[in-house]
VEXVEXKE-649618 format. One record per atom (N, C-alpha, C): atom name; y, z, x; chain; residue number from 1. Coordinates in pm, 1 decimal. Atoms other than C-alpha are relative to their C-alpha. Layout:
<recs>
CA Y Z X A NUM $
...
</recs>
This chain:
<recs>
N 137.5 -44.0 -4.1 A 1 $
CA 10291.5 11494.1 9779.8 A 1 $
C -87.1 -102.2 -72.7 A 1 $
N 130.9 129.6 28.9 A 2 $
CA 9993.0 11236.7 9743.3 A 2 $
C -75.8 71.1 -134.2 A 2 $
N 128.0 -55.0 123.1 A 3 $
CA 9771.3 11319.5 9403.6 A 3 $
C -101.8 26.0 40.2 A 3 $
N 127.3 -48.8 -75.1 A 4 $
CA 9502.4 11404.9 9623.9 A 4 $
C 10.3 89.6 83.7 A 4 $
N -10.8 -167.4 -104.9 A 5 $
CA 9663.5 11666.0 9819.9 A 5 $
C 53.5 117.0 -114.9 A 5 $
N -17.0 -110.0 169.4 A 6 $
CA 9762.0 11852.6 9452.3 A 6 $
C -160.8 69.1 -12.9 A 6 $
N 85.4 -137.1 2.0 A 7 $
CA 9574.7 12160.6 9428.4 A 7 $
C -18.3 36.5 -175.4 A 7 $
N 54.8 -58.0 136.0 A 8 $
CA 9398.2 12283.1 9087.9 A 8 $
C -30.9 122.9 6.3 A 8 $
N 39.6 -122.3 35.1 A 9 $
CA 9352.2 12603.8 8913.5 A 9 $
C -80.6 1.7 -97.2 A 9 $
N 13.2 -75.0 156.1 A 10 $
CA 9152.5 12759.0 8648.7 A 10 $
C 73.7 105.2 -57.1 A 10 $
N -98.9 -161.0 -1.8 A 11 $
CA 9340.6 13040.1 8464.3 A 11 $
C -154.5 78.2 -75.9 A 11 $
N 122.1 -92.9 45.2 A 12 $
CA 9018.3 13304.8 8440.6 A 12 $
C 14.4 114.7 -62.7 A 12 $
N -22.0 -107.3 12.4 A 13 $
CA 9224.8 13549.8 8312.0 A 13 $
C -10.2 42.5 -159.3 A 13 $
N 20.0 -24.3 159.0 A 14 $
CA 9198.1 13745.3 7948.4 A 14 $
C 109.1 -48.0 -95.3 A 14 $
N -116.9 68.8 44.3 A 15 $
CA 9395.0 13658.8 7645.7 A 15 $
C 108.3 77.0 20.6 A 15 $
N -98.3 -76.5 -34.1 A 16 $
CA 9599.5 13958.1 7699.7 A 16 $
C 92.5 -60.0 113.9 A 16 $
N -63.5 89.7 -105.6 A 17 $
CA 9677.8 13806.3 8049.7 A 17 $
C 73.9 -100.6 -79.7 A 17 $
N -75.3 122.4 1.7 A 18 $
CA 9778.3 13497.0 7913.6 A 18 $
C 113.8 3.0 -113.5 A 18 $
N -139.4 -91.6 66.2 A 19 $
CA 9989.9 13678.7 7659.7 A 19 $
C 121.7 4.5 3.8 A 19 $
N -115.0 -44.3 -86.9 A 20 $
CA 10181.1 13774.1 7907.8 A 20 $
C 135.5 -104.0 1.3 A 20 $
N -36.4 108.9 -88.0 A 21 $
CA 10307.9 13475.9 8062.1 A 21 $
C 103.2 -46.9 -90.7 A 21 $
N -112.6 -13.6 131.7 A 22 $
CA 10548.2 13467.9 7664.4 A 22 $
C -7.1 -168.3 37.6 A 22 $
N -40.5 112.5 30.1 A 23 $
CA 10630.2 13079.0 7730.6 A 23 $
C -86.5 -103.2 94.1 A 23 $
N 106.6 53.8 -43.4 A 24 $
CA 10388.1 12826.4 7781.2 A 24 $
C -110.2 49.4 40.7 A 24 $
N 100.4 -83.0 -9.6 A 25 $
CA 10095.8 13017.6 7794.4 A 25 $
C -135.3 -53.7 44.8 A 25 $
N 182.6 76.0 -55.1 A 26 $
CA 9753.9 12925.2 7994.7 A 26 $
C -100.6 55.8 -148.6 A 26 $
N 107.3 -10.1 78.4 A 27 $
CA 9476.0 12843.3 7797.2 A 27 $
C -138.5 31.9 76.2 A 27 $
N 84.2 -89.1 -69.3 A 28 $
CA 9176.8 13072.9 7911.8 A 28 $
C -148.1 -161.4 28.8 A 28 $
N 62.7 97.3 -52.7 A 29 $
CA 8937.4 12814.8 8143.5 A 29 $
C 42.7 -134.9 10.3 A 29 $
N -57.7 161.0 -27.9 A 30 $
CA 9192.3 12517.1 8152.6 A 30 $
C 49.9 14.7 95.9 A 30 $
N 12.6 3.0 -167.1 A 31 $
CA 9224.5 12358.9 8478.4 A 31 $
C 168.9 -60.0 18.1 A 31 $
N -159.6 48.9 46.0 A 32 $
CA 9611.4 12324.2 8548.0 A 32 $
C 53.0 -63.5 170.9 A 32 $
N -36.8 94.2 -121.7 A 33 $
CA 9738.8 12116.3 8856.9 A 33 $
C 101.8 131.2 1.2 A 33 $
N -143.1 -131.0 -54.8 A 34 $
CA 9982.8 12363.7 9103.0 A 34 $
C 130.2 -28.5 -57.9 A 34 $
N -161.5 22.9 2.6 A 35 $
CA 10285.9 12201.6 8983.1 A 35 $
C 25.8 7.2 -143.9 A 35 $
N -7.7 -20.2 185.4 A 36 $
CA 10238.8 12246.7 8616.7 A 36 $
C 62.1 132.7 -26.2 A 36 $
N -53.2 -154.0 63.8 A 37 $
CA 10450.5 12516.9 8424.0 A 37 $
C -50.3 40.7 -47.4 A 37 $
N 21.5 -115.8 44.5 A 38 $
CA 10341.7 12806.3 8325.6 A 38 $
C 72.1 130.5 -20.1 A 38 $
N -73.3 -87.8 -27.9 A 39 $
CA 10562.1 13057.6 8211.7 A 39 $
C 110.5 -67.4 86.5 A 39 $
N -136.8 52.5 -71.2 A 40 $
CA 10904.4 13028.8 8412.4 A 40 $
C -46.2 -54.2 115.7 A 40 $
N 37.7 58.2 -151.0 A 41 $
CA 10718.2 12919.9 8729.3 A 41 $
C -119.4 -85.1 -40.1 A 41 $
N 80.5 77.5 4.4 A 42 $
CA 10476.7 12691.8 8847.9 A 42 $
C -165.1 87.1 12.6 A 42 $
N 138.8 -50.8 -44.0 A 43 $
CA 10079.4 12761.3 8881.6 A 43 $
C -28.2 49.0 127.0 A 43 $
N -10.4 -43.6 -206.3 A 44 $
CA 10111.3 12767.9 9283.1 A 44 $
C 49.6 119.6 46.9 A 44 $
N -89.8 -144.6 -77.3 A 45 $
CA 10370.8 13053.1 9229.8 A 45 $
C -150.9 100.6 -43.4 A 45 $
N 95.4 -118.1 71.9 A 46 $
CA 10127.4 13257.9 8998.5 A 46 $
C -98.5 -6.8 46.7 A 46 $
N 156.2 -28.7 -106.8 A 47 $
CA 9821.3 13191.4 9212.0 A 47 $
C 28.5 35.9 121.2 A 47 $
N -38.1 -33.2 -116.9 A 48 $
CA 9978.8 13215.0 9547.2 A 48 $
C 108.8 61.5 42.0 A 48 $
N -159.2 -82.4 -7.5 A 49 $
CA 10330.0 13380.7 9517.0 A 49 $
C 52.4 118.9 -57.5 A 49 $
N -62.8 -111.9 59.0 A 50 $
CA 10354.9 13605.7 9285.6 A 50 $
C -28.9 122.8 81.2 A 50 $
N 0.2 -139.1 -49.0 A 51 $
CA 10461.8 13948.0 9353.3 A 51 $
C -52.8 98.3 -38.8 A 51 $
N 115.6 -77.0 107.1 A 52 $
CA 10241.5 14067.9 9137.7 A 52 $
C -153.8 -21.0 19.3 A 52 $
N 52.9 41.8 -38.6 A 53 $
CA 9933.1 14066.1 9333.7 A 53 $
C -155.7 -27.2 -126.5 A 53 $
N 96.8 -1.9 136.1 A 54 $
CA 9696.5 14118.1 8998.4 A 54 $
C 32.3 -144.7 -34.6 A 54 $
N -65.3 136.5 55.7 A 55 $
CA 9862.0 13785.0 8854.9 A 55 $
C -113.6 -114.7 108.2 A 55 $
N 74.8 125.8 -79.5 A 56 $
CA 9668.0 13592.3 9163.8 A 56 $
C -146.1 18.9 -72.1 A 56 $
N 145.1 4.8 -13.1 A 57 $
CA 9340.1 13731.0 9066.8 A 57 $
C -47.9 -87.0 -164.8 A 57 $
N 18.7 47.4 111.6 A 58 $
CA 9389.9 13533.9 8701.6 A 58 $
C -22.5 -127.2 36.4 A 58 $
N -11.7 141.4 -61.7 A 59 $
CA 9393.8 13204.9 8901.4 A 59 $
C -135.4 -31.8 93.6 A 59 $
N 92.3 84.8 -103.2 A 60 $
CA 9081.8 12981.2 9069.8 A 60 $
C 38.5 -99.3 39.8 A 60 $
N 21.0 138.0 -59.9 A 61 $
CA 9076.6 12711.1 9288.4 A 61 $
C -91.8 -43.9 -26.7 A 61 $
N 41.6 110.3 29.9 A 62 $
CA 8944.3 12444.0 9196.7 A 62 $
C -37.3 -112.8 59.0 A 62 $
N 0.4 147.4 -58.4 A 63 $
CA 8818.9 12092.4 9265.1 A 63 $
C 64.5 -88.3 -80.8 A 63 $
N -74.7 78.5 60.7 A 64 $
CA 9017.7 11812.1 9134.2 A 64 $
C -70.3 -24.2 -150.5 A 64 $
N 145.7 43.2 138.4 A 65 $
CA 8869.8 11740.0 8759.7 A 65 $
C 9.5 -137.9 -2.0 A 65 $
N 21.9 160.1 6.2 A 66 $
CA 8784.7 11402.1 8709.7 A 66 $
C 57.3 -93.3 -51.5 A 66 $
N -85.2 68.9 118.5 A 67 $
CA 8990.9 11315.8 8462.7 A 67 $
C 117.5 -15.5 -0.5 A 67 $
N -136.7 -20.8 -12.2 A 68 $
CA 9322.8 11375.8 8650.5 A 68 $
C 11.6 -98.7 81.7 A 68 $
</recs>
């Protein structure tokens, strides 16, 4: 996968949310590339996979940040 077809998130979710997640924990408004860990999975799962459909709504898409 090209660095320009990598997909970004925000994690919008509360700290409770990010609580959750026990290992490696999102930091509330940091923008995390899909392939970055979070918790036992990647960002891509927890925005687009999980089975836990609440878990997606903690996740934005994004535009690339500038700085990546």
């Amino acid at each position: 996968m090209k660095n320009d077809e990598i997909k970004y998130y925000q994690f919008i979710g509360s700290q409770k949310d990010a609580d959750s997640y026990l290992v490696r924990m999102p930091i509330i408004n940091q923008i995390y590339s899909e392939n970055e860990a979070i918790g036992r999975y990647t960002v891509a799962y927890w925005a687009l996979e999980s089975p836990v459909n609440e878990i997606g709504l903690e996740w934005k898409l994004v535009d690339k940040p500038k700085n990546k």
